[in-house]
N, C-alpha and C positions, 0 to 999 in steps of 0.2 A: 528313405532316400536322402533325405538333408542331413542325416548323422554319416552314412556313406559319402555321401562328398565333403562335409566340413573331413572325417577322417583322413581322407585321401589328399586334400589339400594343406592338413597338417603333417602327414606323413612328409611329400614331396617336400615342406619346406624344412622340416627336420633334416632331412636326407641333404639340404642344399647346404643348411648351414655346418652339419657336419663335414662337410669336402672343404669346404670356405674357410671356417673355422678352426678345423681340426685336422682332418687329414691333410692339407694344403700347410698349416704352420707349423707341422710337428714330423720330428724323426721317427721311424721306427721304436718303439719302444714304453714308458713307462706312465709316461706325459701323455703320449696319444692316448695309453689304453685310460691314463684316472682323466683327461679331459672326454673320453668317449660313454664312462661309466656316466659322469656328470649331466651330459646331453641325455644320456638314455632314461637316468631319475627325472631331471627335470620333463623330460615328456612324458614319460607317466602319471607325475602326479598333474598335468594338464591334462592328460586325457578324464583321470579321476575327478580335478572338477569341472570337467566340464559334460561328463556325464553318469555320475553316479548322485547325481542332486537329488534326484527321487528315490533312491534306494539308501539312501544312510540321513539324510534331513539335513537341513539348514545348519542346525545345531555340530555336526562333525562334520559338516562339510569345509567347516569352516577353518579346519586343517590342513585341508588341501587348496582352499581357494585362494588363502592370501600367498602362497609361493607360487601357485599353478597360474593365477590369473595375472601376476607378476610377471613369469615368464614371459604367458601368450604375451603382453603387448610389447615386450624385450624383442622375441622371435619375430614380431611386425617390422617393427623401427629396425631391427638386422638385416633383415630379408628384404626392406626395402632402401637401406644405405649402401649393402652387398650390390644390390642390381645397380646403383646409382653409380657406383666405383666401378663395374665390369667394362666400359670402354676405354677407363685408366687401365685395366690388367689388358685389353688386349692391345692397348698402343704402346707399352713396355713389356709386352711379350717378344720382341726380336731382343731388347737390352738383356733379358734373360737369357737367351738362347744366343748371348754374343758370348765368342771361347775367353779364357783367360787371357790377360793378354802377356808371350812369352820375357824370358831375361834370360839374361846371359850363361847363365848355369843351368837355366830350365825349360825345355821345347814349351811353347803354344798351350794348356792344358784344354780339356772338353770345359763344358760350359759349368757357371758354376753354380750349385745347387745350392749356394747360400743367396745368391740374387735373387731366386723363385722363392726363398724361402722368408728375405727380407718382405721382398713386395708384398707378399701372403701377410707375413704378421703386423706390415704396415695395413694394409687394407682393413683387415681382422681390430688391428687395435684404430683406428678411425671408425670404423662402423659401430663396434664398442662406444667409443666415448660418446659419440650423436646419439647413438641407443640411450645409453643408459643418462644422458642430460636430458634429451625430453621425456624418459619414462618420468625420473627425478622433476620435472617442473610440471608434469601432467600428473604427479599423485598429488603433489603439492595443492595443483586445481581442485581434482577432483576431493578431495577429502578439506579442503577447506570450508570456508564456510562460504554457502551462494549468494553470488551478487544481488541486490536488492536496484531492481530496476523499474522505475515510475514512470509511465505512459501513458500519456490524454490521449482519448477516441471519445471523437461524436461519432456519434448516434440519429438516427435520421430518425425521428417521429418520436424522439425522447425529450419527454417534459423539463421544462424549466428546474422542476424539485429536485429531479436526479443530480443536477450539477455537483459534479464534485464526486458523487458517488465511486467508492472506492473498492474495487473487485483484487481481494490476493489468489494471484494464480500460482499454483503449483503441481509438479506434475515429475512423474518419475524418481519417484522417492526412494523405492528399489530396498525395503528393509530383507536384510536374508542373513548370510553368511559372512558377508564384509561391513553389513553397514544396523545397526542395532540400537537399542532406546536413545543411546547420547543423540546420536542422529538425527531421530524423531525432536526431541524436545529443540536442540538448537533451530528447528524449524519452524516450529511452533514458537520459540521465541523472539525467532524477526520475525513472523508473521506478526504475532500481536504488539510488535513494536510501531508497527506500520499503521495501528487505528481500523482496520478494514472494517467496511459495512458488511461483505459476502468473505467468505473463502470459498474459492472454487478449487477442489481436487480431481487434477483428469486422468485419471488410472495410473497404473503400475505402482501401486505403494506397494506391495508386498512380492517374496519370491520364496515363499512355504506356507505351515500351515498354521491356522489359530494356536496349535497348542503351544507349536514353536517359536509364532513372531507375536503372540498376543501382548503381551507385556510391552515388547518395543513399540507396540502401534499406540500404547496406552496413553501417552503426552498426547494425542488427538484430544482427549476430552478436554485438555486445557484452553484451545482455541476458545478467541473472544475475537467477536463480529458480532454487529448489530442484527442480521440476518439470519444469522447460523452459518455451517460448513456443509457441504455438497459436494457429494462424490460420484463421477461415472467410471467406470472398468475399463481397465487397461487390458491388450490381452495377457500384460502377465498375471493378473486375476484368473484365467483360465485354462493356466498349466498348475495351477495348484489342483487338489482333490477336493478340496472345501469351500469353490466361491461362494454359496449363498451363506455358509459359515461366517467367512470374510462379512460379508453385507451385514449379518446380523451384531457382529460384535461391532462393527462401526455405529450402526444405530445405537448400541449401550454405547459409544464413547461418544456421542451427541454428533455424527455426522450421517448427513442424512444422503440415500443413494436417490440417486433420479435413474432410474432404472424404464428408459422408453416414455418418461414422463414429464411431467411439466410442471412448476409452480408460480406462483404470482407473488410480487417486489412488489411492494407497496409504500407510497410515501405522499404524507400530504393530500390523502386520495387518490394519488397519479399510480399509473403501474405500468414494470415492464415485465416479461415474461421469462423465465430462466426457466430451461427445459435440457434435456440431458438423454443422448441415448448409449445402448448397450456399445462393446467396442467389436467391431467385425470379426473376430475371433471369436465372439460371442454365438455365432452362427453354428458352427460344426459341436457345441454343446446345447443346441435347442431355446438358446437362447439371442435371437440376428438381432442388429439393432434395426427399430420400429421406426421411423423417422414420422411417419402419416399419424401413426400413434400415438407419439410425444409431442408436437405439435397440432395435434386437433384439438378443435373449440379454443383458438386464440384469437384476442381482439386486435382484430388488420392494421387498427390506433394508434397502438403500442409495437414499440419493437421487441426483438426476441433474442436471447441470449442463450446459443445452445453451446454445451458441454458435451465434447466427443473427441475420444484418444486421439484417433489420429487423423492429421492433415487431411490424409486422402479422402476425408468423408465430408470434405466440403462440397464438392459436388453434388451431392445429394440434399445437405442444408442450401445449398444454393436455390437449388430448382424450388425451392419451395418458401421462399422470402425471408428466410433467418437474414439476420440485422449482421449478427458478429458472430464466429465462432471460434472456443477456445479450443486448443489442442497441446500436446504432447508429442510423445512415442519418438518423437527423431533423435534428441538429446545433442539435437544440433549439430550433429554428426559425430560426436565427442570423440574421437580422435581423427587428427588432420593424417593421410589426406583421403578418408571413409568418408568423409564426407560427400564427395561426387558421389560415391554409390548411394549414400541414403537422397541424395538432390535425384535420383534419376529415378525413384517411386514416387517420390513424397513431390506435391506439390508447391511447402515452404520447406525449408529446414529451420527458419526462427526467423522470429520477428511479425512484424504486421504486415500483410499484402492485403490485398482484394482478390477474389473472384466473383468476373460478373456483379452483381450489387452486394455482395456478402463479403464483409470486413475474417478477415482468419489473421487469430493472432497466434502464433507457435512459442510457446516458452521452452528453454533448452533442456530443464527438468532441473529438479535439485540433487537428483543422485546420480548414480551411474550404475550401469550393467557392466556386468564380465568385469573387463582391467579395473579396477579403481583408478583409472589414468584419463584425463583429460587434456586434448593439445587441441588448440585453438576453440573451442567451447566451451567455457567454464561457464559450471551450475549459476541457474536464477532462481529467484525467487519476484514475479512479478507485480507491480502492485497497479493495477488500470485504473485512472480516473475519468468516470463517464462524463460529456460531456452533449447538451445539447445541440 
């Protein structure tokens, strides 16, 4: 059902930007037909990647992704400067459909089909330049390198020892077809520039399979934290074929899953508790997350630091006295203006809130899905110092 309506929804907009763009600024003839061949490649190879990622691999997809996913967020930013311009086309709809106006050698003529034609390529080349300046400062974003953002939280029943205590969060790393080992490593190298005690990783690092993104995942074994590295599942862990693959080769790269579980932060004798569950997608492959599970047998004394993709599973850490919880999955809306849609599931789209007595901090993620285009969210990298 959801590959039928995205289809049908990129059709309709195909279909608009062709009238808009093409038939609306073009004569009969040579132009329209190689500006029409153009529209119809470029949505092919958007349809190509945006669903043939399981039938050809990471590895060739990655042919189609950087023109196809280029397009898509082009086809956004048009489709939504086209609609922004349409009450300029109907308030100069009578200037078009005003006659020639006559002279002395020449009656009145009908109206002129070069006014309809100017407005069209005025419209058309405006929608153009806004399109293609935010796609241009949102690749910029997104393929840049992520902001390194440092934020004090206390902690309520956290010992004096933790002060200072320095948590790297990251989340939405997104290795596939657009984004590959450089990627990984420049991550791994602000993190350990940052000194952390913990690395916390909250799903979505990868978007294929071990054989294909193993190598790019392989800069993980480099991380250095006093703690170790800690990973819980994103759902996109759970559109590959090989999650517990995934899990495994993370353990040989020294990052350890909390999989429904719990471990104990120890310092000076003092402890807090970092626990971590599956991500709700994890459900329809037999694997839901556990929250009673990962949090039993913890001491009431200490507070509790859980790891889970996404925002909306605070609710559930809620009810059950977690301290703080880290998340993911929004990507902070990563492109403006999707972001209301991700605000109307999601309970943050980034940053620190509360619910109820449970601290939720949402980092914006360090990669991106689909566009390699970020407009008003550029990628983080966060680094939290606990505080008493």
């Amino acid at each position: 059902m959801f590959v039928v309506v995205l289809a049908t929804v990129l059709g309709l907009v195909q279909l608009y930007l062709f009238k808009r763009l093409v038939k609306d600024t073009t004569r009969p003839g040579r132009a329209r037909w190689a500006l029409t061949v153009l529209l119809v490649v470029l949505a092919a190879v958007l349809v190509a990647a945006l669903f043939l990622r399981r039938s050809v691999g990471a590895t060739t997809l990655t042919w189609f992704a950087w023109p196809g996913y280029v397009w898509f967020a082009l086809v956004a930013y048009l489709f939504l400067a086209l609609l922004v311009l349409e009450p300029v086309r109907l308030l100069l709809r009578g200037w078009t459909r005003r006659p020639q106006p006559s002279t002395e050698s020449q009656p009145a003529a009908p109206p002129d089909v070069t006014r309809r034609l100017f407005l069209a390529r005025a419209s058309a080349a405006a929608a153009g330049v806004a399109s293609v300046s935010l796609v241009g400062v949102g690749m910029a974003s997104a393929l840049g390198p992520p902001d390194v953002l440092r934020l004090p939280v206390r902690l309520r029943r956290l010992d004096p020892a933790f002060n200072g205590f320095r948590i790297a969060v990251v989340s939405d790393i997104h290795l596939g077809p657009l984004a590959g080992r450089s990627h990984t490593e420049r991550i791994v190298r602000m993190i350990n520039e940052t000194n952390p005690d913990l690395v916390a990783i909250v799903g979505d690092l990868v978007d294929g399979t071990v054989e294909e993104l193993g190598s790019a995942a392989e800069p993980l074994r480099d991380l250095v934290s006093r703690e170790g590295s800690f990973f819980v599942t994103g759902n996109h862990e759970y559109f590959v074929p090989d999650t517990a693959d995934w899990l495994r080769e993370l353990e040989h790269f020294g990052v350890h899953s909390l999989r429904n579980e719990s471990t104990a932060i120890r310092r000076g004798g003092k402890t807090f508790h970092l626990a971590g569950v599956n991500d709700v997608t994890g459900k329809a492959h037999g694997e839901p997350p556990d929250y009673d599970r990962a949090l039993s047998g913890l001491d009431a004394s200490a507070p509790t630091v859980l790891l889970a993709h996404q925002p909306v599973m605070v609710t559930q850490a809620a009810e059950r006295g977690v301290d703080l919880q880290l998340s993911g999955h929004t990507h902070g809306g990563q492109m403006w203006p999707f972001h209301y849609v991700v605000s109307a599931v999601q309970p943050s789209l980034a940053g620190l809130s509360t619910v109820d007595d449970t601290q939720l901090y949402v980092t914006r993620g360090a990669g991106f899905w689909g566009p390699p285009v970020r407009v008003g969210a550029p990628p983080d990298i966060t680094v939290m110092s606990l505080q008493a």
